[in-house]
N, C-alpha and C positions, 0 to 999 in steps of 0.2 A: 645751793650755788647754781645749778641747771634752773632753776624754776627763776632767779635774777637775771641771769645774762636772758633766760625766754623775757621777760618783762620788759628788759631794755630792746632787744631786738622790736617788740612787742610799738612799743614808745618811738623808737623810730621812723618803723615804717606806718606811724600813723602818724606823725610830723611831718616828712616824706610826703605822703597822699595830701596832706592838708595844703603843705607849699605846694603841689603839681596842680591841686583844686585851686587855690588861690591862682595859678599865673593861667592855668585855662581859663577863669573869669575874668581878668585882664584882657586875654587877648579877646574876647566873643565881644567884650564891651567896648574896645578898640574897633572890631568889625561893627557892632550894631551903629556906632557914632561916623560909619564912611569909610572907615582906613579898610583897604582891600587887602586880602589873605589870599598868597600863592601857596602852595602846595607841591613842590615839583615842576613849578612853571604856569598849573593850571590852578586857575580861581576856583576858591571854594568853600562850600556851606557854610553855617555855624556848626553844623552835625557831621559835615568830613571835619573840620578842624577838632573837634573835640574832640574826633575819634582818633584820627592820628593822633596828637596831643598825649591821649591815655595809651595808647598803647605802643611799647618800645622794643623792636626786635635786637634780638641779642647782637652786642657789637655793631650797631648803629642808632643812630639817633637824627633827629630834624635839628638843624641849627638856624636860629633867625638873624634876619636880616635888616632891617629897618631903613626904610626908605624917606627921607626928606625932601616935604615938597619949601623949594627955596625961599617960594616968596611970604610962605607965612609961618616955616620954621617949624611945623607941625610931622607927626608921623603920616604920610599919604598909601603907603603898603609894606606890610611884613613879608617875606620871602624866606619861607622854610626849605630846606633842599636838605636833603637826606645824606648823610654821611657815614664814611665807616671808622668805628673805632679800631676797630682789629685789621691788622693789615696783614 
């Protein structure tokens, strides 16, 4: 019984890292294609976003933003700004 619920736990936090790996190459490919990445207000790397990105302190997370440029409808800047989940 201990050695199934370890396997599932197992399973998900490797489905887990797979989605968090997939939306971090999402957003690096969004930056490498022009769209600019804020951070708290300031612009940054693909190596600060990735890092942020991986790493989540307890009871807050980065929430994004998505910015539309009007005239061609496209994403022009994400806006991550940190939040707290526990109040």
């Amino acid at each position: 019984m201990v050695w199934c619920l370890i396997k599932i736990i197992n399973l998900f936090m490797e489905y887990s890292l797979k989605k968090q790996n997939n939306y971090i190459e999402q957003i690096l490919k969004l930056r490498l294609s022009g769209v600019e990445v804020y951070v708290d207000g300031c612009e940054c790397s693909i190596y600060e976003i990735k890092e942020m990105l991986s790493v989540c302190e307890r009871g807050t997370c980065y929430m994004p933003d998505y910015i539309e440029d009007k005239s061609t409808g496209r994403i022009k800047e994400i806006r991550f700004d940190k939040i707290n989940l526990i109040e």
